[in-house]
N, C-alpha and C positions, 0 to 999 in steps of 0.2 A: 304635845308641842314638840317639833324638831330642833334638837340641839345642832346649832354650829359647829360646824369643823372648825379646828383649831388647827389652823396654817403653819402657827407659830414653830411647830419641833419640826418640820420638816423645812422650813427656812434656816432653822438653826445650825440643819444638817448637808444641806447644799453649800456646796463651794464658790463662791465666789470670781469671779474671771480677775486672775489678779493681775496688774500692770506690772508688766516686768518692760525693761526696756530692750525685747526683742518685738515685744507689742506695739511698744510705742515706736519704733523703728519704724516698722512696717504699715502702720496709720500714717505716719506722717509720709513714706515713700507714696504712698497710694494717692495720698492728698496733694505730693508737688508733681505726682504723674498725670493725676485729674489736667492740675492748672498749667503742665507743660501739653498736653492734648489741646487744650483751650486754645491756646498761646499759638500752635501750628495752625490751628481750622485757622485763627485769626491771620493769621503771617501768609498762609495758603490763597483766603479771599482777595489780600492784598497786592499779593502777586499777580495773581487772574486779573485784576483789575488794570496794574500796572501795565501787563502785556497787550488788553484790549486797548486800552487808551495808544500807548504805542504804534498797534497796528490801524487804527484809526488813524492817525498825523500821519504817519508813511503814506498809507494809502490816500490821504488829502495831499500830502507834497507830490505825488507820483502824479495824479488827476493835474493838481497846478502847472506840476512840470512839462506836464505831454501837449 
């Protein structure tokens, strides 16, 4: 019968990722860069849309006006 490996002394001996707050700095930067990337696509669409609608009515007043 095969005996199990025993994990256990070689977890015992691996280091751990420890949180220092240069770590957590950098998690959280990356997290409000995510949601500021988000935030522009968003602000970006909104624009485009804004512009299209504008040049739609001009181009309806210009048509009414001629």
């Amino acid at each position: 019968m095969k005996k199990k490996f025993d994990f256990s002394a070689e977890m015992n001996d691996t280091e751990s990722i420890k949180i220092t707050p240069k770590n957590e700095y950098l998690e959280e930067e990356k997290r409000l860069l995510d949601v500021n990337a988000k935030e522009l696509a968003n602000l970006n669409d909104n624009v485009h849309y804004m512009i299209t609608n504008l040049v739609n009515l001009i181009y309806n007043y210009l048509t009414i006006c001629k």
